[in-house]
C-alpha atoms as one frame of an Amber mdcrd trajectory, in Angstrom:
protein
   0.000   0.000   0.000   1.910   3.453  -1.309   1.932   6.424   0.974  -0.856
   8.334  -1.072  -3.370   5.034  -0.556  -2.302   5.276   3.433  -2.813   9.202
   3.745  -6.407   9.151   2.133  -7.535   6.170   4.132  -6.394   8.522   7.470
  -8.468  10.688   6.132 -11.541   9.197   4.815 -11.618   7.565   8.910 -11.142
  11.013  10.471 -13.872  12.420   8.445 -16.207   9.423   9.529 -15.269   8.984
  13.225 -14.352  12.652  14.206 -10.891  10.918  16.475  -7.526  12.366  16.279
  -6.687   8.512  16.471  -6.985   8.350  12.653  -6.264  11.601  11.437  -3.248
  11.912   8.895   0.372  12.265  10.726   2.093  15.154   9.617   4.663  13.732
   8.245   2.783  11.538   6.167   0.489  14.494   4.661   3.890  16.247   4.161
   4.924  12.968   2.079   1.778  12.834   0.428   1.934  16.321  -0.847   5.562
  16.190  -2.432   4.584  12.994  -4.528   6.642  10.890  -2.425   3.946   7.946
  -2.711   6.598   5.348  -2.295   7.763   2.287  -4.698   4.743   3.926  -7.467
   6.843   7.306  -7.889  10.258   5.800  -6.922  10.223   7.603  -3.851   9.010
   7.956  -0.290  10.502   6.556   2.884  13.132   4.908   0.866  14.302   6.126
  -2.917  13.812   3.120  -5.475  16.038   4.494  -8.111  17.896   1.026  -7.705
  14.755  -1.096  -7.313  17.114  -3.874  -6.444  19.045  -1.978  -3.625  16.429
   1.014  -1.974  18.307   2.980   0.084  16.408   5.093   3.246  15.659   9.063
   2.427  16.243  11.693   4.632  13.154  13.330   5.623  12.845  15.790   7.681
């Protein structure tokens, strides 16, 4: 499941349960918003430019 499927889920169950418990971390929306969706845009909380060796990104 890529970042951007993750964030919208958070989401979609804060906007139906009204509970900080499922709203969107920060980082994650921060993710989300730069395209960093994960293995689908080559980057997220590792870059896949080497599919075969992913190496972790800085985020900050």
């Amino acid at each position: 499941v890529g970042i951007d499927t993750t964030y919208h889920i958070s989401v979609n169950m804060f906007e139906e349960f009204k509970s900080d418990r499922y709203a969107a971390p920060p980082l994650l929306k921060k993710m989300h918003l730069a395209g960093l969706h994960g293995r689908k845009t080559g980057k997220g909380f590792y870059d896949y430019t080497d599919p075969k060796n992913p190496v972790p990104m800085k985020l900050s």
